[in-house]
RODO-2510 file (C-alpha; in nm, 4 decimals, decimal comma):
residues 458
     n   res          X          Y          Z
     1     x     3,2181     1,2454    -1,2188
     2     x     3,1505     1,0570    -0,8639
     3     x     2,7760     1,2272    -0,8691
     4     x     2,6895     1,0452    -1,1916
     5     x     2,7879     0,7275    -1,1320
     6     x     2,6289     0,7958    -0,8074
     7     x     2,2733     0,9150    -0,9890
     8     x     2,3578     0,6184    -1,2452
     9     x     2,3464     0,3741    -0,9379
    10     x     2,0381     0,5415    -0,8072
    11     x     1,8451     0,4686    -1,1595
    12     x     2,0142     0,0858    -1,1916
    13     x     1,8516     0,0461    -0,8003
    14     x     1,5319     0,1211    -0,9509
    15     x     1,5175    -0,0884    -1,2020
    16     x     1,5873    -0,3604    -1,0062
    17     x     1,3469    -0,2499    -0,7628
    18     x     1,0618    -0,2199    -0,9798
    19     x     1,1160    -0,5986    -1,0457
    20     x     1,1058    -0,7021    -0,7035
    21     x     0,7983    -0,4570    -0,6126
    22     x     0,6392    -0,6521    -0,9124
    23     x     0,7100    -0,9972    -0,7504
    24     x     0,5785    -0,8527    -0,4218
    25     x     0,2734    -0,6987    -0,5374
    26     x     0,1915    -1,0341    -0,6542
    27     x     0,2781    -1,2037    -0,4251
    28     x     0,0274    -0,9941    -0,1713
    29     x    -0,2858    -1,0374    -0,4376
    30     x    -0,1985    -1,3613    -0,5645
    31     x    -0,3872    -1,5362    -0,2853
    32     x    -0,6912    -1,3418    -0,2803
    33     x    -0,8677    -1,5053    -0,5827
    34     x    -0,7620    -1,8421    -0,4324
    35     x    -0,8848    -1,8493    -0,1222
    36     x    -1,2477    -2,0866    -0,2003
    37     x    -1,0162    -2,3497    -0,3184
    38     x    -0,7764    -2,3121     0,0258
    39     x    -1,1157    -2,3104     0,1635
    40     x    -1,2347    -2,6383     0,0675
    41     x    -0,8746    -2,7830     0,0933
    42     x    -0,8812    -2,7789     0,4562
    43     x    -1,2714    -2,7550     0,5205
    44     x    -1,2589    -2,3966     0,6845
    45     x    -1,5049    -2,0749     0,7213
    46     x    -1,4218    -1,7743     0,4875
    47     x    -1,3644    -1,6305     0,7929
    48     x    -1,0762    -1,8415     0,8699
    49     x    -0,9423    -1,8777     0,5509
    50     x    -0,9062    -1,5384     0,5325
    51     x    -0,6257    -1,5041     0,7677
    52     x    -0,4075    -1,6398     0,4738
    53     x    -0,4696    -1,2520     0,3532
    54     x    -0,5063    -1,0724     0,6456
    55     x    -0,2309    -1,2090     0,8991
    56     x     0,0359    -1,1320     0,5937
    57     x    -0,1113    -0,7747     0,5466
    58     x    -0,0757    -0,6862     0,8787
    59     x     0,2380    -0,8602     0,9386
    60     x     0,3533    -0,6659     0,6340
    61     x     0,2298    -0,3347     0,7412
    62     x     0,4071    -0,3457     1,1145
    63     x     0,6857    -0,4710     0,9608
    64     x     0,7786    -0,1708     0,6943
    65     x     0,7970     0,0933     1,0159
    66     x     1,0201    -0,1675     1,2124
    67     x     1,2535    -0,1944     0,8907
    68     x     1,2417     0,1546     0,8310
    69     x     1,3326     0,2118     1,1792
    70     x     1,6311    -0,0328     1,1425
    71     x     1,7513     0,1430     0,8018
    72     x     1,7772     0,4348     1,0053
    73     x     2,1225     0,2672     1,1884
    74     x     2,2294    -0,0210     0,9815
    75     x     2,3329    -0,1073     0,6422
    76     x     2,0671    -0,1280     0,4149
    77     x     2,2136    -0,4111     0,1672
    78     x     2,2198    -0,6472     0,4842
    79     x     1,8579    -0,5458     0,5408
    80     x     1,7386    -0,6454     0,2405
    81     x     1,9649    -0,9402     0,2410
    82     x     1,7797    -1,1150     0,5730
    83     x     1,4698    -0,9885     0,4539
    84     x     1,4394    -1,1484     0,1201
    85     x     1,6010    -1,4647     0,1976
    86     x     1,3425    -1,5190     0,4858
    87     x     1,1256    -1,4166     0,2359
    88     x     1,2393    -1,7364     0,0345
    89     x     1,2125    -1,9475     0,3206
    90     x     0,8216    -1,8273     0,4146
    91     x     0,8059    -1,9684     0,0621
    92     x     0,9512    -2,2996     0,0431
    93     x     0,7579    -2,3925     0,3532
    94     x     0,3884    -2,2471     0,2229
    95     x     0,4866    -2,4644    -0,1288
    96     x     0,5622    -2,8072     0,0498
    97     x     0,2785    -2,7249     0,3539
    98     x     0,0269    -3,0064     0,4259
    99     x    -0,1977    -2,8526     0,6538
   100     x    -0,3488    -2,5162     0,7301
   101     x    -0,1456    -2,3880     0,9771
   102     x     0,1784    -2,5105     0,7837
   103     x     0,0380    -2,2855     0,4788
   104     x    -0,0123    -1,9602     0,7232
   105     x     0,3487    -2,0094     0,8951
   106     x     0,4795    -1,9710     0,5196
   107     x     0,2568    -1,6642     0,4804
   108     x     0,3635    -1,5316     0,7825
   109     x     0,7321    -1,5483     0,7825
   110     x     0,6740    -1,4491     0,3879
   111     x     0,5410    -1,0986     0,5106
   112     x     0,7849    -1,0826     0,7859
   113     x     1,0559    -1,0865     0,5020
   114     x     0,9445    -0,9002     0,2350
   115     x     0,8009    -0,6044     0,4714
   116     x     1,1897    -0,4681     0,3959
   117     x     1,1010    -0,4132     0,0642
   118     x     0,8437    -0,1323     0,1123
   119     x     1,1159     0,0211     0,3114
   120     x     1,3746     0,0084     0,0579
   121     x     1,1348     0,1271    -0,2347
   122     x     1,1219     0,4597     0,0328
   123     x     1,5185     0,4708     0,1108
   124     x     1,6490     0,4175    -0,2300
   125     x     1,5060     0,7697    -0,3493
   126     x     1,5758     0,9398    -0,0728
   127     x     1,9393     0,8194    -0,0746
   128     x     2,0376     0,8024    -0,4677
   129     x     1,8013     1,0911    -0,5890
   130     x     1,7824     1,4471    -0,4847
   131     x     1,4887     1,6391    -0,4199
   132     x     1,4163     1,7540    -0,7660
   133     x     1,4390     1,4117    -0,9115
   134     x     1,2616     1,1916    -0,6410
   135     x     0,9694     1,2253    -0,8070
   136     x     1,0422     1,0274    -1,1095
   137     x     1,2078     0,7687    -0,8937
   138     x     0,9163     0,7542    -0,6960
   139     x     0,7418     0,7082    -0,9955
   140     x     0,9573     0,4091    -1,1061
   141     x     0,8415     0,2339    -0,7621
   142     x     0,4812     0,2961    -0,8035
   143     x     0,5116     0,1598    -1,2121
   144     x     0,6212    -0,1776    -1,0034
   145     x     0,3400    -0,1699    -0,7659
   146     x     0,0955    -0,1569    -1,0416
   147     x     0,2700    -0,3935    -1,2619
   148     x     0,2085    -0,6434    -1,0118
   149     x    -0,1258    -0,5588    -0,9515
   150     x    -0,2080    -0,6287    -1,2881
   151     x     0,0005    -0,9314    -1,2998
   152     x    -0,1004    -1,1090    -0,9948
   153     x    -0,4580    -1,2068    -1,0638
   154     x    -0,3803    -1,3109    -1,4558
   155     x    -0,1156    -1,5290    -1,3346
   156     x    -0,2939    -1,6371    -1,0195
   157     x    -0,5445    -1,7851    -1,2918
   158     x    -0,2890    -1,9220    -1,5334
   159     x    -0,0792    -2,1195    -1,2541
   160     x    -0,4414    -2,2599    -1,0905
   161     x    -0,5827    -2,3627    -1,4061
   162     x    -0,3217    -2,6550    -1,4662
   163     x    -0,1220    -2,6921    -1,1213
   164     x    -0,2061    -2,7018    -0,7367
   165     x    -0,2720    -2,3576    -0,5694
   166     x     0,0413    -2,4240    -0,3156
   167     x     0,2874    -2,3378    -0,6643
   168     x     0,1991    -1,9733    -0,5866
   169     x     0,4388    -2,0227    -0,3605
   170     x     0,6809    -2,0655    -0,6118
   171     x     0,6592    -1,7184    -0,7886
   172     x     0,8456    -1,5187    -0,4888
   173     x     1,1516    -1,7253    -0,5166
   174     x     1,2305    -1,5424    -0,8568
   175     x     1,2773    -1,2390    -0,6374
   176     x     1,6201    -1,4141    -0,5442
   177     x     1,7563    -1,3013    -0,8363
   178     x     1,7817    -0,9434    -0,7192
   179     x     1,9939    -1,0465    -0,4607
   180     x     2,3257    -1,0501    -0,5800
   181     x     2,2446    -0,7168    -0,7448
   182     x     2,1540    -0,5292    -0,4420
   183     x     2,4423    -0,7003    -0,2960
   184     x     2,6966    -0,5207    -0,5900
   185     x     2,5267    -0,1318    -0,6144
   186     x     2,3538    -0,0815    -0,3005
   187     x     2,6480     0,1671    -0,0837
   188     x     2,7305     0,0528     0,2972
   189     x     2,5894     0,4185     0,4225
   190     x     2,4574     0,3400     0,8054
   191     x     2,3777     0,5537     1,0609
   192     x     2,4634     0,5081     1,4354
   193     x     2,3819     0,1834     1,5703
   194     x     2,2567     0,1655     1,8975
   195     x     1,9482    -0,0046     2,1307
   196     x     1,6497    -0,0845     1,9336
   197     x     1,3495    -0,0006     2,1983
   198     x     1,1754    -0,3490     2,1423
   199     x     0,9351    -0,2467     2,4443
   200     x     0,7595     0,0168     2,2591
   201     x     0,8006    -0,1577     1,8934
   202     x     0,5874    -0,4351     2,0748
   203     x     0,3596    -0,1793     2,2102
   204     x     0,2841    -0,0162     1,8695
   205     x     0,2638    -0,3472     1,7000
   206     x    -0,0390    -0,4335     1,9534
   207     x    -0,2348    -0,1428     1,9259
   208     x    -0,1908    -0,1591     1,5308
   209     x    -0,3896    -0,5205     1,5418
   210     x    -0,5967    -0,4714     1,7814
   211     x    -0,7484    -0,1891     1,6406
   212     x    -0,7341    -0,3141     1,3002
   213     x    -0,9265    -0,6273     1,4866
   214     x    -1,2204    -0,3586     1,6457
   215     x    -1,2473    -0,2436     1,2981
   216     x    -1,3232    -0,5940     1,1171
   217     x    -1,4886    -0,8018     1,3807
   218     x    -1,6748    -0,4478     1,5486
   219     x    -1,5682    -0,6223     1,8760
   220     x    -1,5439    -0,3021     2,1608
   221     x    -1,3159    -0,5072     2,3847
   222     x    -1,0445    -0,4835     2,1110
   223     x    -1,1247    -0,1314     2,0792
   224     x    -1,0288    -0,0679     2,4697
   225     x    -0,7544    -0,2880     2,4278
   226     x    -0,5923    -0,0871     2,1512
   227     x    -0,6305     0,2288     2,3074
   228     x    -0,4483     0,1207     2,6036
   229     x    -0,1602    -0,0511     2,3788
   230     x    -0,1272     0,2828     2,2094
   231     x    -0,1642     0,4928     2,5643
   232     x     0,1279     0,2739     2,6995
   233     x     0,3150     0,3009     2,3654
   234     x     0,3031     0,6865     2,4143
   235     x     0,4197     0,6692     2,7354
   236     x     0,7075     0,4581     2,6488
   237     x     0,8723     0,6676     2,3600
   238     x     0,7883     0,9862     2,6133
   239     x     0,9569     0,7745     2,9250
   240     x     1,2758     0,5870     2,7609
   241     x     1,6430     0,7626     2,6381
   242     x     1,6126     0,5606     2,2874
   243     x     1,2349     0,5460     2,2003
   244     x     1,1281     0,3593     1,8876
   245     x     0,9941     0,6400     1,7915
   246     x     1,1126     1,0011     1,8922
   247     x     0,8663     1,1855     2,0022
   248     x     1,0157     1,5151     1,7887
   249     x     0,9140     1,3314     1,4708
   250     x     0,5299     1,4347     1,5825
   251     x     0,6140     1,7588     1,6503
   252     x     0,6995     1,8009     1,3216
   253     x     0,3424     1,9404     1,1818
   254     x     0,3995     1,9613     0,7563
   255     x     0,4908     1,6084     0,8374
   256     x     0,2074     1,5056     1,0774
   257     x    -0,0288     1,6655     0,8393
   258     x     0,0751     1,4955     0,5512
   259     x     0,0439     1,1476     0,7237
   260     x    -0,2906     1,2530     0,8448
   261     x    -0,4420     1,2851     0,4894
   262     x    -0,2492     1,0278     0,3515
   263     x    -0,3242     0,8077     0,5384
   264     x    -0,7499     0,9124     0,4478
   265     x    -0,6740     0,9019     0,0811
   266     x    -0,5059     0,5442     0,1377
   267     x    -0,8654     0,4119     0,2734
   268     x    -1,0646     0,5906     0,0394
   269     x    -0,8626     0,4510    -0,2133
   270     x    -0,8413     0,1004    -0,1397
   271     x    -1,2092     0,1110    -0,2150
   272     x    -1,1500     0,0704    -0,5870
   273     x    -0,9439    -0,2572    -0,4788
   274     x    -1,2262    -0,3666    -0,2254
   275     x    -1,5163    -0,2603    -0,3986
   276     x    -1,4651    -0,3416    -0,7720
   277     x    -1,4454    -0,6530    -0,7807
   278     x    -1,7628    -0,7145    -0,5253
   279     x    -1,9748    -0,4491    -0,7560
   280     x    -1,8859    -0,6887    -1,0374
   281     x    -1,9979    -0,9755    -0,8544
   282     x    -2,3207    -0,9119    -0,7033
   283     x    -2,4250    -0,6332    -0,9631
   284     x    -2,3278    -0,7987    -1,2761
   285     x    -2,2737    -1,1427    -1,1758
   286     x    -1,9365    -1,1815    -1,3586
   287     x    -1,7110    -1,4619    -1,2249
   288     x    -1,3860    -1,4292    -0,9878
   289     x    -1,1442    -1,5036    -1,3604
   290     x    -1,3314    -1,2372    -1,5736
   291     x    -1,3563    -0,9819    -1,2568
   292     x    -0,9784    -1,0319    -1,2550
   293     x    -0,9522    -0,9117    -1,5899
   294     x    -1,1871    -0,6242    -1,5947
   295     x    -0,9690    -0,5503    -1,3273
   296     x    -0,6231    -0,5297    -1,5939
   297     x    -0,6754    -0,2496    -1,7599
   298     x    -0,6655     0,0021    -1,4685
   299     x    -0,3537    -0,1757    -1,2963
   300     x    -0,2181    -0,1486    -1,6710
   301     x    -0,2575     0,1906    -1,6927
   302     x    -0,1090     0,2858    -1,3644
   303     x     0,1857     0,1045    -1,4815
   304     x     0,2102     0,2906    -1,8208
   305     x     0,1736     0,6611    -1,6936
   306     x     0,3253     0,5963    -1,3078
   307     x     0,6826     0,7263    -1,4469
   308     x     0,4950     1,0262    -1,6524
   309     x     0,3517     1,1712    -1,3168
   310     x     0,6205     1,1349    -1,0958
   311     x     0,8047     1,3260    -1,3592
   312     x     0,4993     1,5855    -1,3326
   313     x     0,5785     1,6120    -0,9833
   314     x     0,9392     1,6892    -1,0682
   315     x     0,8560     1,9730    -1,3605
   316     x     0,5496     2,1351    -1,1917
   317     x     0,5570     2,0098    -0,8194
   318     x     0,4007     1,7615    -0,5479
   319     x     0,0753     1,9604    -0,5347
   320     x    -0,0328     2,0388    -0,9017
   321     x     0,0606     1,6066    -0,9414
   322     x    -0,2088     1,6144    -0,6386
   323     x    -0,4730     1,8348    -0,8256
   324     x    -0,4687     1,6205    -1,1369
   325     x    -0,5190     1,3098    -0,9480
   326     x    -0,7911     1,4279    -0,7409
   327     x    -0,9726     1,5204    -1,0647
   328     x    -0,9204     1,1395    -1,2089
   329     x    -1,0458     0,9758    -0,9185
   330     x    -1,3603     1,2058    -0,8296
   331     x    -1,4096     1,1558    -1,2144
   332     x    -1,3873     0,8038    -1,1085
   333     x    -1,6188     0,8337    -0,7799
   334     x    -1,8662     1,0139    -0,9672
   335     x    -1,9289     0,7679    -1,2728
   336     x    -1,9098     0,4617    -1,0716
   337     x    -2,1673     0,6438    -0,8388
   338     x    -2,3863     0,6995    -1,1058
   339     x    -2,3355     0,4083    -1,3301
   340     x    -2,3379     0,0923    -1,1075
   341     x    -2,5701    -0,1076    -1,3643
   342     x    -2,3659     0,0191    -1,6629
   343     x    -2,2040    -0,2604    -1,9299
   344     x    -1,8775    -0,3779    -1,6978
   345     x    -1,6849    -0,2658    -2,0163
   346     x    -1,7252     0,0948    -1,8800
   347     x    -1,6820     0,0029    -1,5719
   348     x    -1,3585    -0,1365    -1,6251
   349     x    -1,2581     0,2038    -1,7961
   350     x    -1,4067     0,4209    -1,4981
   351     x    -1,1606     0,2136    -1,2845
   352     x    -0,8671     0,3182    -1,5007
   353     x    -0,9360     0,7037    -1,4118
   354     x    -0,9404     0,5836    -1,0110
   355     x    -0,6117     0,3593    -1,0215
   356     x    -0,4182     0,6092    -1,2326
   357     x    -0,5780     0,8979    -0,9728
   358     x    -0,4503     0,7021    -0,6983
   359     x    -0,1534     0,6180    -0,8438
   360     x    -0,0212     0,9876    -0,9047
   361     x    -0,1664     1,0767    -0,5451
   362     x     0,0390     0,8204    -0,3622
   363     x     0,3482     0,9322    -0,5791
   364     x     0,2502     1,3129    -0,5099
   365     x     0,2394     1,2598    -0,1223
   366     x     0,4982     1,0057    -0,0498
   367     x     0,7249     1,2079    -0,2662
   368     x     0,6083     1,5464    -0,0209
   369     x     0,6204     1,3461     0,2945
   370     x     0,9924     1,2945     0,2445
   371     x     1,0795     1,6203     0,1479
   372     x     0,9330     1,7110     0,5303
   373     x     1,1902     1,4352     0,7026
   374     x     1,5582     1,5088     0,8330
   375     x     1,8086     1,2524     0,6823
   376     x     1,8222     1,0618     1,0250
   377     x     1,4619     1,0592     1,0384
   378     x     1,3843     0,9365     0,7312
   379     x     1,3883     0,5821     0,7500
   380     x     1,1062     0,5481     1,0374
   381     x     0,9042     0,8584     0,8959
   382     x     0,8672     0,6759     0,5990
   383     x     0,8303     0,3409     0,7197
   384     x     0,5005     0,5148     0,9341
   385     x     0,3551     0,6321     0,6084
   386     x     0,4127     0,2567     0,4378
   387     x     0,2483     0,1576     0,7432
   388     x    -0,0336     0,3390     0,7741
   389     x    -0,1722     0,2833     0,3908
   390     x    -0,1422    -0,0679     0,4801
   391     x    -0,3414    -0,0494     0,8341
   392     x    -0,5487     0,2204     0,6114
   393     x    -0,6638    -0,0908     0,3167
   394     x    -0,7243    -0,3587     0,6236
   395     x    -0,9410    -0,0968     0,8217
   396     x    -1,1347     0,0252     0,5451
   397     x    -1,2036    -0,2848     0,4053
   398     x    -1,3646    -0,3859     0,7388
   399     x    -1,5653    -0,0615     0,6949
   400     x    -1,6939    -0,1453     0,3223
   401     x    -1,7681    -0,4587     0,3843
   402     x    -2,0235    -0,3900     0,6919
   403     x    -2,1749    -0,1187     0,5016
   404     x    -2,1889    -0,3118     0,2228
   405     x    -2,3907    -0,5932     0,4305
   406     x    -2,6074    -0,4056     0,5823
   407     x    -2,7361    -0,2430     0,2341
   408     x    -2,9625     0,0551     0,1187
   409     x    -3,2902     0,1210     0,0101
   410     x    -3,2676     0,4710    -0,0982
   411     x    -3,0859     0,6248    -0,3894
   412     x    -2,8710     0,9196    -0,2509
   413     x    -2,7307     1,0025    -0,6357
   414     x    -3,0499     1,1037    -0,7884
   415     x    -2,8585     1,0852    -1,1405
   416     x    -2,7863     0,7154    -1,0997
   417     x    -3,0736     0,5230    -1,2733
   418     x    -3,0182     0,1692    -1,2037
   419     x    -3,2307    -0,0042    -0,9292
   420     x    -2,9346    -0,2658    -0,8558
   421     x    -2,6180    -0,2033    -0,6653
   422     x    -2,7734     0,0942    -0,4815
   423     x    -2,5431     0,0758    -0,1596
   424     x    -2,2186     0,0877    -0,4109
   425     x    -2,3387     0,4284    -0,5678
   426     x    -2,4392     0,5462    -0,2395
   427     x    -2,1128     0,4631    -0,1022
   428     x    -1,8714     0,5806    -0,4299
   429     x    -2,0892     0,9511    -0,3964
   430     x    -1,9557     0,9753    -0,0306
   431     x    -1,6696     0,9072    -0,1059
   432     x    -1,6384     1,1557    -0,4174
   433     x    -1,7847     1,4215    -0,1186
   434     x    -1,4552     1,3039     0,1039
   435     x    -1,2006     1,3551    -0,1560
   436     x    -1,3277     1,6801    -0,2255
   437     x    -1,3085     1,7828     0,1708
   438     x    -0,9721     1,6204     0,1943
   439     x    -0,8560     1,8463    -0,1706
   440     x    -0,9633     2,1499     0,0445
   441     x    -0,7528     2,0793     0,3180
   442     x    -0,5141     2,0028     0,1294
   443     x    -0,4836     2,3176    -0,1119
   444     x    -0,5731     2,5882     0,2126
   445     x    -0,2658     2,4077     0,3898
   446     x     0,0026     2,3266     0,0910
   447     x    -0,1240     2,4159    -0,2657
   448     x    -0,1525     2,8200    -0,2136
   449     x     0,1808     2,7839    -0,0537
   450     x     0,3539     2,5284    -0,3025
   451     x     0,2042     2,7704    -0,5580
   452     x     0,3561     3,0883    -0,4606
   453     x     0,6615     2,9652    -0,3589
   454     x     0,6891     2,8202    -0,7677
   455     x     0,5340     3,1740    -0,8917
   456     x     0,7999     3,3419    -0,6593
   457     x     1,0817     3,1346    -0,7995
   458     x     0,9671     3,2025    -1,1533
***
């Protein structure tokens, strides 16, 4: 009786998680169709403005490990409490802000707060759902994510076309609502509170930007400086009694692994974020409101079938929910590759084989990677993968968009027949010829064995 009101409190979690991963999907997009208008608000470079995107991402993305790292020895409910409130309070000041710097203090403190959510979309399955359900609750999460990926841009538009850009602001402060809820059905389960190693938190936090920096302004002197950061970080968790993050957690190689080629996928991935929308642009000259929409469909479609694959992972396991999405997106790779000058009508439907790909992959690994963690472990180990996809999207998109100014003159898909948007087919085919080293990998160090095991258990 106590283990299904305890599942039954798992799937109510969800559902109220979904919501607020909806609200805070938007809330990270949201912005990024804006940012000409914030632009010419406060007469800056796109360079500049940019930092209304970039400073939350990265805030965001440091901030899941920490959380994750604080689930791991305190109550989650009073987690997500701070968290969310400050979240509300990042977004009170960005919607009354008067100057540029006021606007990026709300963005700022926003990502500060709502970093705990990535961290409690991870705990909650781990916690309410054993391991031959946590696929379908992963599933749940992801359904959110896309959700508001679809959402954010259409009501980006809607709110901008009759009302200032600062009332963006105003869509995170439904995410209040969840509060009490949380509050009612999340349990007081904590583990042993103790130092939190702030030293090497700080240390890990500065080689994560600055590298991220090297990446997107191809400056060597942040390079140098985030090698050292992460040199001293290593010696710190090797050196100290409580590290911020135990060394044994590395030495834990199915684990290690896993992160490894997430963490690849993540940046290949974010390509059909990154990407898209420019190939739309410059290839087909569509404008920022219709590339939003071509953009619906895929984000739709993750949404719809997210809860069918992580229920695939459940009934035939992580890897064969791997193998299917690796087929959608080099499906997707392959005819974006070889169709840049197409109708965007069919490009918009190539893109719904790549999000729904990388939808089911991100389910299929997270949903192995935790399988891999000990119960006191799991908080940071899954805060690190959170982090990484984020640090993943903001490195790779420094990498697209270099390649993608420097250009191409030669054709490296000999089946694509359209002289414009050369440099996105090249780039799509090398990535299609990355997923398929990475699905290699993968199947010579988990599939074979994934697929016994299930043959052996049959």
């Amino acid at each position: 009786m106590e283990k299904e009101e305890f599942q039954q409190t798992g799937k109510k979690l969800m559902s109220i998680l979904m919501f607020t991963l909806v609200l805070s999907a938007m809330s990270v997009l949201m912005f990024n169709f804006d940012l000409p208008e914030i632009s010419k608000a406060f007469d800056l470079t796109t360079a500049q403005v940019s930092w209304v995107t970039s400073s939350y991402a990265l805030i965001y993305g440091i901030g899941t490990v920490i959380y994750g790292k604080l689930a791991d020895r305190y109550k989650l409910k009073n987690l997500l409490t701070f968290g969310l409130l400050l979240f509300a309070v990042g977004s009170m000041i960005g919607l009354v802000s008067q100057t540029f710097g006021m606007v990026l203090v709300g963005r700022c403190i926003q990502a500060v707060g709502a970093a705990v959510i990535p961290a409690t979309a991870m705990m909650i399955p781990l916690r309410y759902f054993p391991p031959e359900r946590r696929g379908s609750a992963m599933g749940t999460a992801f359904v959110g994510l896309a959700l508001g990926s679809a959402l954010g841009p259409v009501i980006s538009a809607f709110i901008v076309s009759f009302a200032h850009w600062r009332w963006l602001f105003c869509i995170p402060l439904l995410i209040l609502i969840t509060l009490p809820f949380y509050r009612k059905n999340l349990g007081d389960e904590q583990g042993e509170p103790g130092k939190l190693d702030w030293v090497g938190g700080g240390f890990l936090a500065a080689a994560l930007t600055l590298l991220l920096l090297s990446v997107t302004t191809g400056t060597w002197w942040f390079t140098i400086g985030g090698l050292l950061a992460l040199a001293l970080f290593i010696i710190r968790i090797r050196s100290v009694s409580e590290p911020f993050i135990k060394p044994k957690l590395f030495t834990n190689k199915d684990y290690t692994l896993r992160l490894a080629i997430t963490f690849l996928i993540s940046g290949i991935g974010f390509s059909l974020y990154f990407l898209s929308p420019l190939l739309l642009a410059h290839v087909h000259h569509l404008s920022s409101s219709w590339i939003s929409f071509a953009m619906v469909p895929a984000a739709a479609a993750s949404a719809i079938l997210g809860r069918k694959g992580g229920k695939l992972a459940d009934l035939k396991g992580n890897s064969y929910l791997y193998f299917v999405a690796s087929g959608l997106l080099l499906t997707c790779f392959i005819l974006l590759s070889t169709f840049t000058g197409i109708s965007p009508v069919f490009i918009a439907i190539f893109l719904i084989f790549g999000n729904v790909g990388q939808t089911f992959m991100m389910i299929a690994m997270s949903n192995s990677v935790s399988m891999t963690l000990p119960k006191e472990q799991a908080g940071v180990g899954m805060g690190l993968l959170s982090m990484l996809n984020f640090i993943a999207g903001g490195m790779a998109s420094g990498v697209y968009g270099k390649v993608v100014d420097f250009g191409s003159n030669e054709n490296w898909n000999p089946a694509n027949i359209y002289p414009n948007g050369i440099i996105y087919g090249n780039i799509f085919l090398v990535l299609a010829v990355l997923h398929v080293g990475i699905l290699l990998l993968y199947y010579f160090k988990f599939g074979r064995a994934e697929r016994k095991s299930i043959q052996f258990e049959g």
